[in-house]
C-alpha angles and dihedrals in degrees: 000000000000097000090047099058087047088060098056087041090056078037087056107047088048094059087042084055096043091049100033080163085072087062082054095052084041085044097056094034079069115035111034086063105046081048097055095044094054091036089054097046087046090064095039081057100055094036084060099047084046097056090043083054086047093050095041094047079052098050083050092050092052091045088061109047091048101046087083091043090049098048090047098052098030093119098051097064085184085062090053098046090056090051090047096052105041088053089053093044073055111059119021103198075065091114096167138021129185150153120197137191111222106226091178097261100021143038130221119214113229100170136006131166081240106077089200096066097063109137097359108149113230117206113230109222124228095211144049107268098028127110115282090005084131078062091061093036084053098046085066085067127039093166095055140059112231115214143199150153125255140159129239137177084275102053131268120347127191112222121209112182109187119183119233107223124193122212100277094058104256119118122256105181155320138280103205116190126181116193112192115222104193097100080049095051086034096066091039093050086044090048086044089058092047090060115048078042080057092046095042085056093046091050087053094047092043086053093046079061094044096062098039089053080058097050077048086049090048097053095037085067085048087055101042073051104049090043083066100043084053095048088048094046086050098048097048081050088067108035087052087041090051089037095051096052096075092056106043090045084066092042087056101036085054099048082049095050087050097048095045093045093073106210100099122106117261091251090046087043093051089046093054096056090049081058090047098043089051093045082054088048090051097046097058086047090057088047091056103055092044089059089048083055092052098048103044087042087051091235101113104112123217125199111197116201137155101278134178106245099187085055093049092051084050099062092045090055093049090052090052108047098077077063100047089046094052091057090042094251130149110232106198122186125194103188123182116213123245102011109158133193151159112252135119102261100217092046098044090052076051095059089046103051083061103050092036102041096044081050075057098044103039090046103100088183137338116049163302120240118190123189139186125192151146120244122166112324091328146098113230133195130180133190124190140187142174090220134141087283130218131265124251081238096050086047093064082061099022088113091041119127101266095351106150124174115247119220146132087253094052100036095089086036105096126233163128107231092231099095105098097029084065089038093054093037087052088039100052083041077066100054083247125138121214128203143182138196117175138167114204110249089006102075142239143283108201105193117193118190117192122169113266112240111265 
């Protein structure tokens, strides 16, 4: 059991160390959160120091602009009721409003926003912590309001005292003022739940993602393991590719030797070419897939020179008329003289062998019409049939990796399908463009541009 857990935990760390992108994800499930938590709380927190300075500065206000109405009136204690009740119908977090007559010891309520209180004695305390000790702190200091925090049956208030002075200096009475602050701690409590129900949708989002950066994670491996397979898959291409052309060069020098010696009977003869014209088959085969392993692996070399097109299409044509001749075909060529241009002249015969001898292999009957003129600053080479012609659906895949089309007319025409995916990846090396229109049963116009020289 031990070791086995041992095991997942080593497990574990080395998938941790293979995907360090799975600590960041961990990283912000964590602590985006917990920021945005204490952030929030921070600011709760001032807003609501801020709001405790705002009040007290208030109470102090008040204070002040009543002191003058309250000595003027203090010996008419209905004046002061008045006073005392239209202050608290105007502001609500008023929780407590009172004026008091200092009697020494005691003080004497005149007037409170609680009618129940007129004429009740408060007994001044000596002593920090007693009863009506603010009343003796106040009395220190007529010209200012003292202020604490207390608690009451409602919630926390928040108490100014401010002593009421005549003009000889001794001290008369108290302005009392009690500001609730439960509307105050009930929009921070309420603020204080939005947000840990913020942060508690945040964590499960941030889990959502959390998973779905796992099931990335996972894929991501598949992927690491399917690369391989495909680079394995690759590399045993070549080697068997590379592997596969010594043999198939003796198979065909010896058929060759065979057919071209002349002593063999008519039905052996004809036996011999059918192995020739398979190892050519083969061969070409073998040659296709080397050139796919060079492009995909970015090592086919291109050697771009100033090269007579209209010469290069020439020798294709001629390599290609027996061909043609053999399947009844007219093979026209339109050639215009001195067109230039930079392209890698293997490669682009090449290029050519394949448009114009699948224009060859796919014409039933009529012909094959090959062009080569300057337009603009381009070279441009067209090559036309009256063939059985390609859908407007084949065309979207016609230059995928062995993507053949399928029809009663090309199932007996032999292919790879890779072809034109190696003639438009050479063509484009060459800074060339490739293009097709084609009507089924109609035929096909294939048009290369390549820049003129100069």
């Amino acid at each position: 059991m031990i070791e086995r857990t041992i095991s997942n935990l080593k497990r574990g760390v080395e998938f941790v160390r293979n995907n360090p992108q799975l600590l960041y994800t961990i990283f912000l499930l964590i602590v985006v959160p917990l920021a945005f938590v204490v952030s929030g709380g921070r600011f709760l927190d001032a807003a609501q120091k801020n709001q405790e300075r705002i009040e007290q500065t208030y109470v102090s206000s008040l204070h002040d602009a009543l002191t003058d109405v309250a000595r003027d009136a203090f010996t008419d204690p209905g004046v002061l009721q008045i006073q005392v009740d239209r202050l608290k119908e105007r502001d609500p977090d008023i929780a407590y409003f009172a004026i008091l007559e200092n009697s020494g010891a005691t003080a004497r309520v005149l007037a409170s926003s609680d009618h129940n209180e007129f004429g009740r004695e408060l007994t001044l305390g000596q002593t920090p912590g007693e009863a009506g000790h603010e009343y003796r702190v106040a009395q220190g200091n007529p010209n200012g309001t003292y202020i604490f925090t207390g608690v009451d049956a409602n919630g926390r208030t928040i108490r100014g005292v401010r002593a009421l002075a005549a003009d000889d200096g001794r001290v008369i009475g108290f302005l009392v003022t009690d500001i609730s602050m439960s509307r105050i701690d009930a929009l921070a409590a309420t603020g204080t739940r939005e947000a840990y129900t913020f942060s508690l949708i945040l964590i499960i989002a941030i889990f959502a993602l959390l998973v779905r950066h796992a099931r990335i994670v996972d894929y991501t491996v598949l992927y690491r393991k399917l690369a391989e397979v495909d680079k394995l898959k690759d590399d045993f291409i070549s080697m068997a590719a590379h592997e596969l052309r010594t043999p198939i060069s003796i198979v065909r020098g010896y058929a060759s030797m065979l057919v071209e010696g002349g002593k063999l009977p008519q039905e052996e003869a004809k036996q011999a070419d059918y192995i020739t014209r398979s190892a050519a088959q083969l061969n070409s085969l073998v040659d296709d897939l080397l050139d796919v392993m060079r492009i995909e692996q970015n090592r086919m070399e291109f050697a771009l020179a100033s090269t007579d097109v209209g010469a290069s299409v020439r020798e294709v044509t001629d390599m290609l008329a027996v061909n043609a001749k053999e399947k009844n075909l007219a093979l026209n060529v339109e050639i215009a003289d001195g067109v230039m241009a930079m392209l890698d002249s293997d490669r682009f015969r090449q290029v050519m062998l394949n448009i114009a001898g699948n224009a060859v292999k796919y014409t039933l009957q009529g012909n094959v019409t090959v062009r080569v003129a300057a337009e603009g600053k381009n070279a441009v080479i067209r090559v036309s049939d009256t063939g059985i012609g390609i859908s407007a659906e084949d065309q979207k895949n016609l230059f995928g990796k062995f993507y053949r089309v399928k029809s009663e007319e090309t199932k007996a025409i032999r292919g790879t399908g890779l072809g034109l995916w190696i003639t438009k990846q050479m063509i484009e090396k060459m800074r060339g463009t490739i293009g097709i229109e084609s009507i089924k049963g109609r035929g096909t116009d294939v048009t290369l541009s390549f820049p003129l020289v100069g």
